[in-house]
N, C-alpha and C positions, 0 to 999 in steps of 0.2 A: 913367433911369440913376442908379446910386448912384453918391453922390460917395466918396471914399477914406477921407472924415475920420468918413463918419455910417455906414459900415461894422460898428466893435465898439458902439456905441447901438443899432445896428437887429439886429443879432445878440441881446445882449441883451432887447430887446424880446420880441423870438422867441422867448425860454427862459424869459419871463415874469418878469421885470424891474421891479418896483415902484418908483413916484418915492416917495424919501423926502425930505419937508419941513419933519421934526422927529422928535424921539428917538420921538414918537407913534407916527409911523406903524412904528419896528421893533419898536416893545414891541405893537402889533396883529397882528404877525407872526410871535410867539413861540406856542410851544404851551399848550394852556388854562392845564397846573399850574401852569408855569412864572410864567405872569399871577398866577395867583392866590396862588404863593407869594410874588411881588415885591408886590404890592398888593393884601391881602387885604381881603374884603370883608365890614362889619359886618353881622348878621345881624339880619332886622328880624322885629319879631311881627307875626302877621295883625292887628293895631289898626293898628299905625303904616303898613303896607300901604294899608287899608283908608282912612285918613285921607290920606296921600299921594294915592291913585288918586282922593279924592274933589277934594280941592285941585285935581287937573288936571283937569277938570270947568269946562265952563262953564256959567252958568246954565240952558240952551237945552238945552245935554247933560244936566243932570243931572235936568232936565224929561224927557227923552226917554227916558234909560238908569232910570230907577225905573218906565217903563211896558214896558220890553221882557223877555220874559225870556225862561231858555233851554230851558224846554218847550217852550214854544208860541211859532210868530212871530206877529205881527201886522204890521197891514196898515200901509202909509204913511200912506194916507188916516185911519185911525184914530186913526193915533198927531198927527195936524196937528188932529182932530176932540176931540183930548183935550187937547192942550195949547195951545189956542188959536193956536199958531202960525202965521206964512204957508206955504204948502207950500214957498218956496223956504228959506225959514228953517231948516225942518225937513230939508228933503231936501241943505243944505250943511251944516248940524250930522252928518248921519248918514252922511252921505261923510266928514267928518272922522273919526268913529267907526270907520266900517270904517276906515281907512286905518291907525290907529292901531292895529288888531285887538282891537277890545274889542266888536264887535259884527259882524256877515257879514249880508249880503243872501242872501235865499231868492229861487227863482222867482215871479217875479207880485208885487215890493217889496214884499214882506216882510220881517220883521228880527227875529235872533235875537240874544240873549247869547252870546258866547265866554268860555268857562270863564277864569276867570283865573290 
């Protein structure tokens, strides 16, 4: 049974009701322009890209992502055969990868590049 006091919260809720915790969450709630004409953002070249995306690399990954590409996948087993790595090594760097989407698992672990 609802109590009388959680009545207009649970109503609320209902009509999809966001908790706000900071000015963040209503400026996330605004429409794209709107964002982007309050806090525009600086536009970068494909170098400074390029060197960013390399920065968040970790060694493991950057062994792993210069053997994958996005013609062709290769194998798991190939890719632990080339970079001397453990297979657990490799196959928690390449879950990180995909998770980030800079890389997608095929059928049979294989691993392709996702365009960037």
């Amino acid at each position: 049974m609802t109590e009388a006091v959680s009545f207009a919260p649970h109503q609320l809720i209902k009509q999809g009701a966001k908790l706000v915790t900071g000015w963040e969450d209503v400026v996330e709630e605004l429409p794209t322009e709107i964002r982007a004409e309050l806090f525009p953002v600086e536009a970068t070249s494909a170098a400074e890209r390029a060197t960013l995306f390399e920065q968040a690399l970790s060694p493991t990954e950057k062994k792993l992502y210069e053997l994958i590409r996005v013609e062709a996948a290769i194998h798991v087993d190939e890719l632990v055969e080339a970079t001397g790595l453990s297979s657990s090594e490799t196959l928690a760097s390449l879950c990180e990868m995909e998770m980030r989407g800079m890389i997608r698992q095929m059928p049979g672990k294989h691993f392709v590049r996702n365009l960037l």
